[in-house]
C-alpha positions as CSV (number, residue, x, y, z in Angstrom):
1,X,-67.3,233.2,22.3
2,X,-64.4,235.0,24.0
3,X,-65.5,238.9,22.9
4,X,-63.7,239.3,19.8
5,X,-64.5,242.6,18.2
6,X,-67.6,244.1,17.8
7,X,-67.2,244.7,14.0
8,X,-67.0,241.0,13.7
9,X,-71.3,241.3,14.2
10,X,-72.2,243.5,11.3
11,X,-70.7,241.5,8.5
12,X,-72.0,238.0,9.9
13,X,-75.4,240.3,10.2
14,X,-74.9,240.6,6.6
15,X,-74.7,237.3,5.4
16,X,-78.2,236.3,7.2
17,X,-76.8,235.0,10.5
18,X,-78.1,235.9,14.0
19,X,-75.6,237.0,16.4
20,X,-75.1,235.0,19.8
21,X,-72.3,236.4,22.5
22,X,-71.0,234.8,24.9
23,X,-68.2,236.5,26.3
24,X,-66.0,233.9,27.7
25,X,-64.5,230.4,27.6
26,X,-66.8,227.5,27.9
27,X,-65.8,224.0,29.2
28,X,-66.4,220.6,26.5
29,X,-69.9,220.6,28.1
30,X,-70.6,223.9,28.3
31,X,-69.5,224.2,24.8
32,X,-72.1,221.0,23.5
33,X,-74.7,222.3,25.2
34,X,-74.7,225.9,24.1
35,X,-74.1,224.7,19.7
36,X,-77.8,223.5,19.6
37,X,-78.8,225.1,16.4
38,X,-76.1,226.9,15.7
39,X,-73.8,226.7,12.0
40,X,-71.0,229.2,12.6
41,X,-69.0,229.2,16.0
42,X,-66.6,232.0,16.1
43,X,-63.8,231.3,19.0
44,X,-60.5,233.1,20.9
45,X,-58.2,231.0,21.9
46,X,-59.6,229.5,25.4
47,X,-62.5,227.5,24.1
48,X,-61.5,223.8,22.9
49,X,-63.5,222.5,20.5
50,X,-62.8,218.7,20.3
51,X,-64.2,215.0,18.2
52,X,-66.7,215.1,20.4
53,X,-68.5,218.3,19.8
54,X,-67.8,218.7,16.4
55,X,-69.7,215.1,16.3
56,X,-72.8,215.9,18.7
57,X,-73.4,218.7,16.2
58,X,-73.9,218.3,12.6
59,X,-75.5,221.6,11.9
60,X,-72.5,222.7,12.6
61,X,-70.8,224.3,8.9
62,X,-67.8,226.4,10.1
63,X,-65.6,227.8,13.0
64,X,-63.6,230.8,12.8
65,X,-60.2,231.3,15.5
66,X,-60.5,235.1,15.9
67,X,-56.8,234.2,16.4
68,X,-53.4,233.3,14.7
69,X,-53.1,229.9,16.3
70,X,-55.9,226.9,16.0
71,X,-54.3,224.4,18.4
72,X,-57.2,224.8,20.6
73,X,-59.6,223.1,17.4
74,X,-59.3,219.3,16.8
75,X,-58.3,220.0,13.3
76,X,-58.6,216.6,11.8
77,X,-62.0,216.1,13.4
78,X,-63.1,218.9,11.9
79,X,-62.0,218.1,8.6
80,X,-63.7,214.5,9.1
81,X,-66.6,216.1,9.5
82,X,-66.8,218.7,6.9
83,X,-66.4,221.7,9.2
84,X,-64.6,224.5,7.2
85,X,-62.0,226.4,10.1
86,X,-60.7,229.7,9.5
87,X,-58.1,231.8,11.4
88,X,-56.3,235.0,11.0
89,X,-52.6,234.6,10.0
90,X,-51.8,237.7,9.4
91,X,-54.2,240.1,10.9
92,X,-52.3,240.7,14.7
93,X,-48.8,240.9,13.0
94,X,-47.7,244.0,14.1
95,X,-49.1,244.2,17.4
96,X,-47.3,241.3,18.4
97,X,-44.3,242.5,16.9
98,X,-44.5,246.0,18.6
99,X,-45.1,243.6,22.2
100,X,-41.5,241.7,21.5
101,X,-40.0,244.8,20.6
102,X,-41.0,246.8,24.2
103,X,-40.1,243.8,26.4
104,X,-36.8,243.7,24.4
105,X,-35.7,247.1,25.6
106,X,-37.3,246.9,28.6
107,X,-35.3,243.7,29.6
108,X,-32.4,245.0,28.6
109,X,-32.7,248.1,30.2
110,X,-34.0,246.1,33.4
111,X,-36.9,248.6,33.8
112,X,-39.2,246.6,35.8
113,X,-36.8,246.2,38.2
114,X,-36.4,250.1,38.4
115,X,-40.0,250.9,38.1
116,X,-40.6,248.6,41.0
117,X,-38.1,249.9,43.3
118,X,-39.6,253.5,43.1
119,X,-43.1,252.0,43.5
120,X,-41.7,250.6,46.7
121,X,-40.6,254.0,47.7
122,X,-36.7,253.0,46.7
123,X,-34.6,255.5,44.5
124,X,-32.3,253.2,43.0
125,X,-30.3,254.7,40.2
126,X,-27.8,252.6,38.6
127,X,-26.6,251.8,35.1
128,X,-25.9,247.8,36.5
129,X,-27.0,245.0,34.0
130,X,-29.0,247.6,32.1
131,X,-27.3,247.9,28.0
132,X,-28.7,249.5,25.2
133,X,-30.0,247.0,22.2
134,X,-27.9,248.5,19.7
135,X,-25.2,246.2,18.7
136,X,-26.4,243.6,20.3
137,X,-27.5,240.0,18.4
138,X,-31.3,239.0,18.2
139,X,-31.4,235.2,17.9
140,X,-35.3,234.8,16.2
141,X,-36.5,231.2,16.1
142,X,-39.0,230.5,14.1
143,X,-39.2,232.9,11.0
144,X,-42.7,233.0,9.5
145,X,-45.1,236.5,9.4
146,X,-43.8,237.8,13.3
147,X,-40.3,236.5,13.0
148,X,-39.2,238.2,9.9
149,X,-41.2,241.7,10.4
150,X,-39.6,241.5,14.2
151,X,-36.1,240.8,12.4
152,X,-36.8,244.2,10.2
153,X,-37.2,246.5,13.3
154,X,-34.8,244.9,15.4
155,X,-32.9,245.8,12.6
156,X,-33.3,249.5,12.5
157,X,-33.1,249.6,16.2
158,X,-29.4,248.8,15.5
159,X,-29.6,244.9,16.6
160,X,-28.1,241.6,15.1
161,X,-30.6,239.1,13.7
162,X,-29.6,235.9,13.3
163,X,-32.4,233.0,12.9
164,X,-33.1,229.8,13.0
165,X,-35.9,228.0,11.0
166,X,-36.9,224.4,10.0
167,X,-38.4,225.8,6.6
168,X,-35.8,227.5,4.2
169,X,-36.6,231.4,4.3
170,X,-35.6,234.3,2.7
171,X,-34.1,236.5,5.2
172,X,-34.8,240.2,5.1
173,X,-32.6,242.6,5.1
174,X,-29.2,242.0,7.1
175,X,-30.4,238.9,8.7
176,X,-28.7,235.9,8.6
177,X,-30.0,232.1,8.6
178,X,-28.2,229.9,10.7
179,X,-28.5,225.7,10.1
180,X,-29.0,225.0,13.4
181,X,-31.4,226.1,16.8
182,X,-27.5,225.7,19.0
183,X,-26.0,227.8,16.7
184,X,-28.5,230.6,17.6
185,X,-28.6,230.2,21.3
186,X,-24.6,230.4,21.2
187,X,-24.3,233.7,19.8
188,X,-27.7,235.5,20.7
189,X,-28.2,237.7,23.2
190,X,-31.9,237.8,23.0
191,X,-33.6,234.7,22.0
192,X,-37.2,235.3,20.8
193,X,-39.5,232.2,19.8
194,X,-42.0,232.4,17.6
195,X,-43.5,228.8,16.4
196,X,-46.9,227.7,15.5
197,X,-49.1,225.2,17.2
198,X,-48.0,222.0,15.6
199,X,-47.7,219.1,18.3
200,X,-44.0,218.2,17.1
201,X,-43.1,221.9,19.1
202,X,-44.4,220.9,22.2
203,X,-42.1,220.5,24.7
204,X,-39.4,221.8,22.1
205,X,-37.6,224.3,24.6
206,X,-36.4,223.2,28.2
207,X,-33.3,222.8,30.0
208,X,-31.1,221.6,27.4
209,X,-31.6,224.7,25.5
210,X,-31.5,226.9,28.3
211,X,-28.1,225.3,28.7
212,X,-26.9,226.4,25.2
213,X,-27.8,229.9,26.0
214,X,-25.4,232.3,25.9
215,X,-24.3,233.4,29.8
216,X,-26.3,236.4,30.4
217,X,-28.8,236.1,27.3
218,X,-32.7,237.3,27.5
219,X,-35.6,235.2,26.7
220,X,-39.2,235.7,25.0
221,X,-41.8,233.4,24.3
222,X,-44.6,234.9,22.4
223,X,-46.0,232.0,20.2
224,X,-47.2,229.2,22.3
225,X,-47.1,228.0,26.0
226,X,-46.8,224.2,25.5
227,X,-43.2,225.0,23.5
228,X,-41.5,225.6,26.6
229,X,-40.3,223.9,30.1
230,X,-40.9,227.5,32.7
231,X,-39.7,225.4,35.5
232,X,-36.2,225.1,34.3
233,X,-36.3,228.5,32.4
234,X,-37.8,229.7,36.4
235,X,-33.7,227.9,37.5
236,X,-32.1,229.4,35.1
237,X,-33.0,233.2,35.8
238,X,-32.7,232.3,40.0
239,X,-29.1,230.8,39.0
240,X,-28.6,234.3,36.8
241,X,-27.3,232.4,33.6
242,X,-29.9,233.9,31.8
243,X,-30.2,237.7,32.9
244,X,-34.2,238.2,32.0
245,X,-37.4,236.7,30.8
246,X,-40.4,237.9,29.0
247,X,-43.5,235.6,28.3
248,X,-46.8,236.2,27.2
249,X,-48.2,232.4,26.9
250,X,-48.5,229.6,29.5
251,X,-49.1,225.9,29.6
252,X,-52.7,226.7,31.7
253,X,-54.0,229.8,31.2
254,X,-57.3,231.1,33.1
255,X,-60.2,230.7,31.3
256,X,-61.5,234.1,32.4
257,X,-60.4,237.7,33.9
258,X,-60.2,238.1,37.2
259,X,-59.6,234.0,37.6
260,X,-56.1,233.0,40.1
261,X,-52.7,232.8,37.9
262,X,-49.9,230.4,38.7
263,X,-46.4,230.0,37.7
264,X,-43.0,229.3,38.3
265,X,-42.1,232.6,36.9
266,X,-43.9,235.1,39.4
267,X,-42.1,237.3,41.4
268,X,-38.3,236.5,39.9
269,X,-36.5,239.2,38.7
270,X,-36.7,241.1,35.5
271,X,-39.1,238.5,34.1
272,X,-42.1,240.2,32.6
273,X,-45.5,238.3,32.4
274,X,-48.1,239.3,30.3
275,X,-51.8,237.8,30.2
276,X,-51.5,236.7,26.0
277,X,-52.3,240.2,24.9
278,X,-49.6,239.6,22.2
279,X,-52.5,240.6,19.7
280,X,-54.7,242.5,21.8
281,X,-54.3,245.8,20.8
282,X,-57.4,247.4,19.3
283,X,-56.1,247.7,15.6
284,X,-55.2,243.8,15.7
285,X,-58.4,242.9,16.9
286,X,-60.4,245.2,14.5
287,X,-58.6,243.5,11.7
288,X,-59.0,240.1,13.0
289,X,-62.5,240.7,13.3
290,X,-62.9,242.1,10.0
291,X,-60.8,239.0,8.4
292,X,-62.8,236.1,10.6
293,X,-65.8,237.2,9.5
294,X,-65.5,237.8,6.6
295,X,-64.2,234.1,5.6
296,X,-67.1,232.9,7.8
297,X,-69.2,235.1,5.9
298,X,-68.3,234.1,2.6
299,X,-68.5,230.4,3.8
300,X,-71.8,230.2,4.6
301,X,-73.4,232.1,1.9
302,X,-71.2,231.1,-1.0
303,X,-69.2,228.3,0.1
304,X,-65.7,230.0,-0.6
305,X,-62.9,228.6,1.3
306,X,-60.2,231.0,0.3
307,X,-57.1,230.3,3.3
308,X,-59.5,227.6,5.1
309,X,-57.0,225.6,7.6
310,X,-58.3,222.5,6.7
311,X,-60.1,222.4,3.2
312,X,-59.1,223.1,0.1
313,X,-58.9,226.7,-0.9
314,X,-61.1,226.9,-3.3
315,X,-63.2,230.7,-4.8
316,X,-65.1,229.9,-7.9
317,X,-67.0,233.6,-9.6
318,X,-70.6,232.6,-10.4
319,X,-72.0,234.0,-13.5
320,X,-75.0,235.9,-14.6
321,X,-77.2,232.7,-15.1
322,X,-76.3,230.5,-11.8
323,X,-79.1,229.6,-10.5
324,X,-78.0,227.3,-7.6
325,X,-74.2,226.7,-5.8
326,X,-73.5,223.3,-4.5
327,X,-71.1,222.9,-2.0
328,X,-70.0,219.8,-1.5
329,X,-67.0,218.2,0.7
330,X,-66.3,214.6,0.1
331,X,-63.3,211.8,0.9
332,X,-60.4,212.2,-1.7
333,X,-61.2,209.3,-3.3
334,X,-60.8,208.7,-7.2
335,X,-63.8,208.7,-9.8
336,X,-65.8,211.4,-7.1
337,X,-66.1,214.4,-9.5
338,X,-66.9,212.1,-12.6
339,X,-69.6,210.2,-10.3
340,X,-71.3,213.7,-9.3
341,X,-71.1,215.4,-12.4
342,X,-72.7,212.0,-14.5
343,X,-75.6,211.9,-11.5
344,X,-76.0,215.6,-12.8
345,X,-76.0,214.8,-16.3
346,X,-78.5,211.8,-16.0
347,X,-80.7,214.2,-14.1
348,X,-80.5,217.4,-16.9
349,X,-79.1,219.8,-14.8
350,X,-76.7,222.0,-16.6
351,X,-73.1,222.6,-15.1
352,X,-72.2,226.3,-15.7
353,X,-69.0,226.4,-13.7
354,X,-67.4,224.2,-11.4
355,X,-64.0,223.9,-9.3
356,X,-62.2,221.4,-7.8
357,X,-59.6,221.0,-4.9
358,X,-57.7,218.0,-2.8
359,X,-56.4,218.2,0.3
360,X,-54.6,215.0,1.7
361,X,-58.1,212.7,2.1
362,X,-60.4,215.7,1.8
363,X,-61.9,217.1,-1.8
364,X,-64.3,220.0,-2.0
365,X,-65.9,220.9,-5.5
366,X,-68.2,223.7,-6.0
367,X,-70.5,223.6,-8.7
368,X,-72.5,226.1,-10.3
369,X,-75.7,225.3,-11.8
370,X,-77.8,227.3,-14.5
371,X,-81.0,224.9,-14.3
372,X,-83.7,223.6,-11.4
373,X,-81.5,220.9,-9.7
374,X,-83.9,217.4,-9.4
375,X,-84.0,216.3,-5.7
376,X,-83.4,212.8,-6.9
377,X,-80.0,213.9,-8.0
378,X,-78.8,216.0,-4.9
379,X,-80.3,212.3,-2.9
380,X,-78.3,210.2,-5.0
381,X,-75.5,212.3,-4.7
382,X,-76.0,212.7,-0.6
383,X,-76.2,208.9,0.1
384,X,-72.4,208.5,-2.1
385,X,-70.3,206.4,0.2
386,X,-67.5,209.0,-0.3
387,X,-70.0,212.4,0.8
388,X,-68.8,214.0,3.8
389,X,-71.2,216.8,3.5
390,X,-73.4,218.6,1.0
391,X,-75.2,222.2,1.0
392,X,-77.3,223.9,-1.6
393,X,-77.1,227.5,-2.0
394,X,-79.6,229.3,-4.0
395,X,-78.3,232.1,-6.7
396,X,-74.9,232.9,-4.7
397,X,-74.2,237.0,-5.6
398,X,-71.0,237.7,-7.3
């Protein structure tokens, strides 16, 4: 769904899947409709996949976000079902980094205010408002993968960095942790957020923070729409306590391009909007392509879950004499492995490797097995109360 990049085809080619497009969002019914038949959905980050597809389709073994975030997955619906969901934390980094950066300076520097007036036909030259970065503080909230590289640029630009996180990080370079989001917005002249998905951020920014905000300080959201209020940060730029705004996320975004766009924030001054191409540069999406894939890949063929979202990372080597791979997801409850691997036993198949993993209520094991497999053993083992879902994969390559 959603176009991600074309690479993303030849290595799910490779693993013995056929390749479906579609090449935008599709609504809850839409969505149920179109998964007849298929075992690996690969989204962007319009499509919602909820409880009730993931129940109306059982067949269904994995979805891949060909994206950072995976708010728009039910998560624990997925795991209650047994469907592995991958993402890519890592892979649009820099291009969302290099975004931040440009809208930085170009804030400052109140360019598309400028560039404007001369596309109205207005030479309007004037050094008011406009400052360079250098010496100025960078106030990053949130410091995971894009908040720390950002703080390492910002840094050699000649900026500040101060941050605020509710994790203890190591800070890079010159930066400087503060114990507190006020503390940030009180000395920052740019305040950047970059947060994941989790519900407990929703909401997390509105007028109260705007409040704390430094008199004529920036402001970028590049992580999430749902984090922040627009309406008051929309009062606060019209009342000039906060001198510019960049955002790249929304509350409601379009499911499509070319579809109507509404907000609070069109048409105020120096506020740049961008349509979430935060990652969409083409090295971020050939990398996030290449990464998806190549989980969902190695899911389906050999049951690896190495960084799965919801299951337990597991990545067991098979050896020269596996014969079969089972995969098999079950509740965390205790006694499981011992009840599988005596069902084995009793049945004379011979274990030849084998790996466990827990995750809150979900286990995963895979098991290696150097003998035929009796179909009264993979029954017995498929009708355990605790079996979430079992597959069988035939001589899994190294």
């Amino acid at each position: 769904m959603e176009n991600p990049h074309a690479n993303a085809d030849d290595i799910l080619t490779s693993s013995g899947l056929e390749i479906v497009r579609v090449p935008h969002a599709l609504t809850e019914d839409e969505l149920d409709e179109a998964l007849d038949g298929v075992e690996i959905l690969g989204i962007r980050s319009q499509t919602r996949v909820t409880d009730r597809v993931l129940r109306n389709h059982p067949q269904l073994l994995a979805v891949g976000a060909f994206s950072i975030g995976v708010n728009q997955i039910d998560i624990k619906a997925a795991t209650t079902h047994g469907v592995a969901v991958f993402n890519a934390p890592f892979s649009n980094t820099r291009s969302v980094v290099e975004l931040a950066v440009a809208e930085i300076i170009a804030m400052t520097r109140r360019l598309t205010e400028r560039d404007k007036s001369l596309h109205d036909g207005v030479w309007y030259k004037s050094a008011s408002g406009s400052h360079e970065v250098r010496g100025r503080t960078l106030g990053i909230v949130g410091y995971g993968n894009i908040g720390s590289q950002l703080s390492v640029i910002a840094e050699a630009l000649g900026m500040r960095v101060i941050f605020y996180d509710t994790s203890e990080k190591l800070a890079l370079g010159n930066a400087q942790a503060r114990s507190s989001l006020r503390e940030v917005l009180s000395e920052a002249d740019v305040v950047t957020l970059h947060v994941d998905g989790r519900e407990g951020n929703a909401g997390m920014f509105g007028a109260e923070q705007f409040a704390q905000m430094k008199e004529g300080a920036s402001f970028l959201n590049l992580s999430r729409g749902f984090v922040v209020d627009y309406a008051a940060l929309a009062e606060r730029i019209k009342d000039g306590s906060i001198s510019g705004a960049s955002v790249d996320v929304f509350p409601k975004e379009p499911g499509a391009n070319g579809e109507q766009f509404e907000s609070e924030l069109r048409g105020l001054p120096n506020v740049i909007l961008t349509p979430h191409i935060g990652g969409s540069t083409i090295e971020a999406q050939q990398n996030i392509g290449t990464f998806v894939a190549g989980k969902l890949g190695r899911y389906y063929r050999h049951g690896v879950t190495d960084l799965s979202v919801n299951l337990p990372r597991l990545a067991l080597e098979p050896t020269d004499a596996t014969r079969h791979r089972i995969a098999y997801v079950h509740r965390n409850t205790p006694g499981v492995l011992a009840l599988v691997n005596q069902t084995f036993a009793e049945a004379g198949a011979n274990i030849e490797g084998q790996i466990l993993g827990t995750a809150a209520q979900t286990g995963y094991v895979i098991t290696d097995i150097s003998s035929e497999i009796p179909v009264e053993a993979l029954a017995a083992i498929n009708s355990m109360e605790d079996t979430i879902r079992m597959r069988v994969l035939s001589r899994p390559e190294k």
